[in-house]
Every structure is written in C-alpha cells, then in structure tokens.
N, C-alpha and C positions, 0 to 999 in steps of 0.2 A: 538362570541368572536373575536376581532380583531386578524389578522392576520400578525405573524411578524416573522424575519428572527432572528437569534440568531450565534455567533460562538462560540463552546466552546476554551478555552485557555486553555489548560494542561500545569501552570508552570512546572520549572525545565528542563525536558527535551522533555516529550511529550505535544502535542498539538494538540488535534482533533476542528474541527470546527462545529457547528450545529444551528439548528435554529429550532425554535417551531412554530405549529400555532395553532388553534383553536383544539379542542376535536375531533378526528374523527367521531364516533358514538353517542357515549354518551356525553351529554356536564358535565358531572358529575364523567367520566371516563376517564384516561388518560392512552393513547396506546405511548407505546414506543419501541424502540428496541432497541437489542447489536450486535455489528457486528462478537461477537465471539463467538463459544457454549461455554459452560458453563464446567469446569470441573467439578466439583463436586457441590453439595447442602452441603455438609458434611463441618463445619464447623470449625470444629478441623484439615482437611487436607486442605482446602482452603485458597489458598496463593495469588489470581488475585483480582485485582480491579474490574472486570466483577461481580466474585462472592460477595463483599465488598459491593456494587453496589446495588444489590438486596436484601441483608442480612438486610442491614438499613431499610428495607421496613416490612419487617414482622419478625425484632426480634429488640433488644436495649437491649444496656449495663447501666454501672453503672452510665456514663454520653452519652450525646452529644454535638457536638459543636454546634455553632451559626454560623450566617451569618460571623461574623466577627475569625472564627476559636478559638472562645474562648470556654471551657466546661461550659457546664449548666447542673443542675441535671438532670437526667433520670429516669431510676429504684433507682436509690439512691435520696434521694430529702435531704441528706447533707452528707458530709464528712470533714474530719480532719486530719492535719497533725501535727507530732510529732517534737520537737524543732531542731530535729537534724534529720529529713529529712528523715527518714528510717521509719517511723511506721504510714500510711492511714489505717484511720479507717472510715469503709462507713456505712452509714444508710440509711439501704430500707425502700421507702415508704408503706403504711398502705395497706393493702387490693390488694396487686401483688398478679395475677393470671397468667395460662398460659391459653391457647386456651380451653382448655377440661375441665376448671375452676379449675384443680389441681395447690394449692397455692405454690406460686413462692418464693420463700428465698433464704438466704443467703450462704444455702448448695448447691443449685443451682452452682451459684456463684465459689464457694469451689471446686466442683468436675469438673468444663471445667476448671480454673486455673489450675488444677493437671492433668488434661485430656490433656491439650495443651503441656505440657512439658513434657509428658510422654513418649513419643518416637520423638527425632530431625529427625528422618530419615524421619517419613511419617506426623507431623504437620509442616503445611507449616509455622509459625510464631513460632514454638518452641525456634529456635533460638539467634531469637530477644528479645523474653519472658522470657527463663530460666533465665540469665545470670543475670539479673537484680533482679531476686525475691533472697531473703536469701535461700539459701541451692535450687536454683531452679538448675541449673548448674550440683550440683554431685547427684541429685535425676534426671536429664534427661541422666547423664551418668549411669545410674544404679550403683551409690557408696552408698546410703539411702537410706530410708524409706520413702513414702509421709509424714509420720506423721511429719517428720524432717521440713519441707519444709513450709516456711514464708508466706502460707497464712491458714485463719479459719475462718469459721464458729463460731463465739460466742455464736451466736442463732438464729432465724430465721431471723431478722431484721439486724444482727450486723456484717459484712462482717471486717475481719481483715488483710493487706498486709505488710508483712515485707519486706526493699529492703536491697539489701548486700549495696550499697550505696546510699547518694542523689541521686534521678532519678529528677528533676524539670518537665519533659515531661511526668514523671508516669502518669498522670492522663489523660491528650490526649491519652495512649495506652489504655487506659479503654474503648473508645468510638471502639475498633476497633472489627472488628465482632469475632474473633476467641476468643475475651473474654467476649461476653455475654453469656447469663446463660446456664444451661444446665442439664433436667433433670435426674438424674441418674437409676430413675426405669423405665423409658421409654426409654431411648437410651439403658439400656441391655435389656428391652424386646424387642428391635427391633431388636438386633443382626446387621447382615450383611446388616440388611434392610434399616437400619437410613438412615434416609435424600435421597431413592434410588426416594422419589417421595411425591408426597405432604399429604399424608396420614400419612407417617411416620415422620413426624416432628412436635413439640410443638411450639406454637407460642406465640409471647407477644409484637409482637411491633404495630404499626400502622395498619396495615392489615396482614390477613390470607391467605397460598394459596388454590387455588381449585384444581390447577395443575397446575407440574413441570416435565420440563421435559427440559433436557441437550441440547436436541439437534435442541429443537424446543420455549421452553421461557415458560415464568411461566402466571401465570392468578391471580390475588388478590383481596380478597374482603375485607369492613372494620371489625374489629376486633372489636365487641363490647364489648372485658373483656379487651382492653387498656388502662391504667390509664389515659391517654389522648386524649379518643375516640373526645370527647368533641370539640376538637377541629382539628379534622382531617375532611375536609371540602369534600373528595372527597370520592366515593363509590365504586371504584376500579381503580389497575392497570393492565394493559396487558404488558406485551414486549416481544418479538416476535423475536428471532435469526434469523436475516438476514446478511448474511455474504457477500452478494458479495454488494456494493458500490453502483454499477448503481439502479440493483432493490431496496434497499433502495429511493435512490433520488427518484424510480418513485411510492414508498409504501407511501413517502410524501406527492408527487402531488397528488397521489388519493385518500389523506387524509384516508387515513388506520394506519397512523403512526403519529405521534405528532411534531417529530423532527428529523434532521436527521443529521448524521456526513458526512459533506463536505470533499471530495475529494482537493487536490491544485487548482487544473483547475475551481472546482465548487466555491471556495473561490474569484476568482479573478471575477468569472463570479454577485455573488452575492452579490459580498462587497459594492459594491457602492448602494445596495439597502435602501430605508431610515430606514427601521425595521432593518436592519443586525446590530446584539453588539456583544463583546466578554462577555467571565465571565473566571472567572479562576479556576483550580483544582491544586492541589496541590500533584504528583506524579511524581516518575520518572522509566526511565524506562532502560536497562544496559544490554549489554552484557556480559556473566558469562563464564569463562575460565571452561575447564575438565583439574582439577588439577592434574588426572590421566597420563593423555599424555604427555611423555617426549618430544615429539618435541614444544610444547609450555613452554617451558621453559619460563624466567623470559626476557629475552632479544625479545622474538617470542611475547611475549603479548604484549611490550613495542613497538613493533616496529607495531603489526597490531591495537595498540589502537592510535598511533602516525600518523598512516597511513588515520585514515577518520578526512577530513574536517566538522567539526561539523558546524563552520557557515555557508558555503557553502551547506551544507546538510539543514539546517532548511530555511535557506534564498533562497535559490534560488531552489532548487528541493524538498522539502515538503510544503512549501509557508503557511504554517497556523499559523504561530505565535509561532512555538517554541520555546524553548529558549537552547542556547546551553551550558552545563556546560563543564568545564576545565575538559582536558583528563587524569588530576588526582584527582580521588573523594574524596573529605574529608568533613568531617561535616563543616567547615567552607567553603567552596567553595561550599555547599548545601544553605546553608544562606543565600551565595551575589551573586546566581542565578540568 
C-alpha cells in the first residue's frame, strides 16, 4: 500500500495533525492510536471524543453520518417526522442482532434514552439530552416518572421520540455514541462490571472487541451479526494508548502504528512532503469555570477569558491549523468558525 502523510484538521477550535501509511502488520488490519487513556468504556458516563472515537467502531445508533456530515440510516433503515417538528418516529431494520445473537429492538433504544438522562451528575451527555426530549428535563431532575418521558418503545421495530420543541439537529444527536442501544438484562446482569472490560459489553456495530483496556487500548475484530458486515472490508482494529508525542512518531516509523498526531515542529518539518493533506473534524474544545469559587466571579472569568490570544495561540505556538473562535461562545459564532 502506498505510503502517505495525512494532517488531521480539528475545526472550531482544536486541531491535531496526522498522517497514515501502509497496514503495519496485517495489510487487512489497521493499527492505530490515542494519545489519551481512555476514561471509561461505559457509555452512558462517557462525555470525550477519545471514547466517541472507538464507540463508532464496535456499536451504532439509530443513524450515521456520511462523508459529507449528513445522516443516513443505521440501525434504523427509516424514519419520520411530524408537521410540527416534535414527534420522530424510527424504524429498525429487519433481523438487529447484538454480539451473542440476542435480538436488538426498539426497547434497546428506549432503556439508554432513559438511562442517559437519568442522572445529569454522572452521564456525561445528560445535559445536552434531557432538555430537549418532552418531560426529559424534570424526569433528570427527579420531578416524574420515566413513564412520563417522550420517548417508547412501540414494539420491537417501532422507536418513538417526543421533543419539548423543534430540535432540526435531533437527528445528528442520534448518531452520537451515548444514544445507541443498550441492553437492559445484560447491563443489570453486569452490575458494576458493564463495560469494566471487553467481555462485559454487547456489541452491534462493525466490529467486536477481544480487549479493552483504559490504559493500554482496545483490540477489534469483525462482527459477523452486523447488519453491514457485508461490507466492512477490514478484519480488525488495534489502537494502542500511547501518550507521550515522540514514542508515537517513532511507533509510526516502525510501522507498529498506522498514523500519527503531529506535534507543531513535526508539522512544519512534514508539510511540504507531497503525501501530506489535511481533513477536517468537527469538535471543539473550552475551558470550564468552577462556578463554586467566589473568586471567579463574572468580571475574573471575563478578564482570564479576554486574557489569551486565541490567534496568536493557534497561529504561531500550536502551528497545526486551528481555528480560533470568538472569546464569546454562541451558537452563532460556532457556525462562522
């Protein structure tokens, strides 16, 4: 396989740099790495792109996106929305299974939608989730009853989402890992154990793992109960937590590793190589006040968020193509990023 240089681009705010080349070992296997360990495999507490990352690899929600960031069916092969923007109605394709051939549905579904919102304190996306579902808000502040709460189960096939308002992005949050499926008699038969390792997880996306492990990276093989084994070309992944920078660049060069995140210095050293491209992701990433601390008051966060030069920081001392956004965040100023 030809051998060639890549940068990755992280719109918005972050931007790491990388480049691929040829199969390490296996030309039918692709080794990769994360430069961070992993907080959790636990899916309902996992809030990082690291974990996001891996999740896409051996599980899938109700859609996915395309190259060009649009959704296409997934585990749902259609869905429907209501005139007035409040009522997706999804439909699972024919013959969902999970890993251990126990059939995948729509209750699946039903119980991680209620499982995410059920406590804001320890699901890392509850937040962003509740608010938007009918009655998801005062059922995460313990005011209801799950039964109150805008999504069901129809029947096995027939997944139902009530939103308190138009959401038009509803459907891109459906692709995101902390709301695909989730079995309910095997995550309580696991207790405390879910997700502590690759034995205790159900699987249903493209590949399965063999082992996982936080602080060293997962191992994957392909899943042959994926409704689109068919066409999943490769026969495992590896990725391998390597945290520090250098021994990356040299797990590259010794072809143990697939691709690697550039350093500034290794950017400028490699850019002019004729295989080096960018690509872009779409993430950002923000420093978060402790709203607890009276000495950060409202004038202390304005003055240390007013204080760093964002273009000066992405341009001249991280050198990989960030992009800087305005020292006031609004959905609009995320947009023209």
């Amino acid at each position: 396989m030809k051998k060639s240089f890549v940068a990755l681009l992280m719109a918005l705010v972050l931007v790491l740099s990388m480049m691929p080349t040829a199969f390490a070992d296996d030309a039918n296997v692709l080794h990769m790495y994360t430069d961070r360990v992993y907080r959790t495999f636990n899916q309902l507490v996992a809030s990082d792109g690291n974990y996001f990352d891996l999740a896409g690899s051996f599980s899938e929600g109700l859609i996915r996106l395309d190259e060009n960031n649009n959704p296409q069916p997934a585990l749902a092969e259609s869905w429907t929305v209501s005139d007035d923007g409040l009522t997706y109605t999804f439909i699972l394709r024919d013959g969902l299974v999970w890993s251990d051939g126990t059939p995948l549905t729509a209750y699946d579904f039903e119980f991680d939608f209620i499982s995410e919102i059920a406590d804001g304190d320890t699901n890392g996306y509850a937040d962003v989730i509740a608010p938007i579902i009918k009655n998801g808000y005062a059922f995460m502040e313990g005011e209801i009853d799950s039964s109150e709460v805008g999504v069901k189960a129809v029947d096995e096939k027939t997944f139902v989402v009530e939103l308190e308002a138009p959401t038009p992005y509803f459907v891109r949050l459906c692709g995101l890992a902390c709301l695909f499926p989730l079995n309910e008699a095997f995550y309580t038969a696991c207790g405390d154990d879910y997700a502590v390792d690759a034995e205790h997880i159900l699987y249903c996306g493209p590949f399965m793992a063999t082992s996982l492990d936080v602080g060293v990276g997962a191992t994957m093989v392909k899943n042959p109960t994926y409704w689109d084994a068919d066409n999943v070309k490769l026969d495992g992944v590896e990725i391998k937590v390597i945290t520090d920078a250098s021994a990356a660049l040299n797990a590259y060069e010794a072809g143990e590793i697939d691709r690697v995140n550039l350093s500034s210095i290794d950017v400028m050293i490699y850019s002019s190589d004729p295989t080096f491209a960018t690509w872009s992701d779409f993430r950002n990433y923000y420093l978060q006040f402790d709203y607890t601390n009276e000495r950060l008051n409202t004038k202390m966060r304005q003055a240390l968020s007013l204080a760093i030069d964002r273009k000066t920081l992405v341009n001249d001392v991280l050198m990989t193509g960030r992009w800087a956004c305005p020292w006031r965040l609004s959905w609009s100023a995320l947009w023209s990023c």
